[in-house]
C-alpha positions, 0 to 999 in steps of 0.5 A, spaced: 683 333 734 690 330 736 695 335 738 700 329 738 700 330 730 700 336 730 693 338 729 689 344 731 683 345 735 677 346 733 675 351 737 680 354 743 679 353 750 682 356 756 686 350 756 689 351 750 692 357 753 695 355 759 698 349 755 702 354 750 709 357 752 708 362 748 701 366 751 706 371 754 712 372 756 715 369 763 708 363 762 710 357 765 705 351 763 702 347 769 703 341 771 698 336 770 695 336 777 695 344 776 690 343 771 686 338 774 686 343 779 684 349 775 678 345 771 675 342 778 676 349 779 672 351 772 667 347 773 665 348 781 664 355 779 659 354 773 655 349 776 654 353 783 653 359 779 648 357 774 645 352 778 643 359 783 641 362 777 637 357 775 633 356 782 631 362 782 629 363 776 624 356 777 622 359 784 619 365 781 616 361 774 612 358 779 611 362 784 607 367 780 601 363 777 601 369 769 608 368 768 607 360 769 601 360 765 604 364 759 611 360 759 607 353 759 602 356 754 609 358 750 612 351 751 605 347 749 604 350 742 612 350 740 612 342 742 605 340 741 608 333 742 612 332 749 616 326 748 619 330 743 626 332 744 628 339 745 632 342 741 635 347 743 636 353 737 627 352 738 627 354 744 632 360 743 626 362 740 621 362 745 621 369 747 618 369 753 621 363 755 629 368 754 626 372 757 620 373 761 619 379 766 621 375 772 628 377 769 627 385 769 
């Protein structure tokens, strides 16, 4: 996409939104160092967030020997090769690995 001519996004992001003096009446686009700011702002609260998540739910895998046994099994028999690379609508399929018990 090149907004210099003219051309449309794709997919809209919140960016899109902030740089649009139309969104609403009274919007006033940021500046450049006030987008800075909000996308530093996006990206700290995205990684802290799903880096917790994430901790947690790797501490309960592994910490509970039936649910890490079931979700290696899972793993195993989905990617039989492990130099493959995981692609990510595969894995989407794993059940147990969406959603496994620790998750309630």
């Amino acid at each position: 996409m090149d907004a210099s001519r003219g051309e449309k996004p794709t997919r809209l992001t919140i960016f899109n939104q902030l740089l649009d003096p139309k969104v609403a009446e009274g919007h006033v686009v940021p500046s450049v160092d006030d987008l800075k700011d909000e996308a530093f702002s996006i990206v700290t609260v995205a990684a802290d967030t799903t880096g917790n998540a994430m901790t947690i739910a790797a501490y309960n895998v592994i910490s509970n020997e039936t649910i890490y046994h079931k979700l290696a099994t899972e793993l195993r028999e989905a990617f039989p090769d492990p130099s493959t690379t995981l692609q990510f609508g595969a894995l989407e399929r794993l059940p147990y690995l969406v959603r496994p018990p620790v998750c309630g």
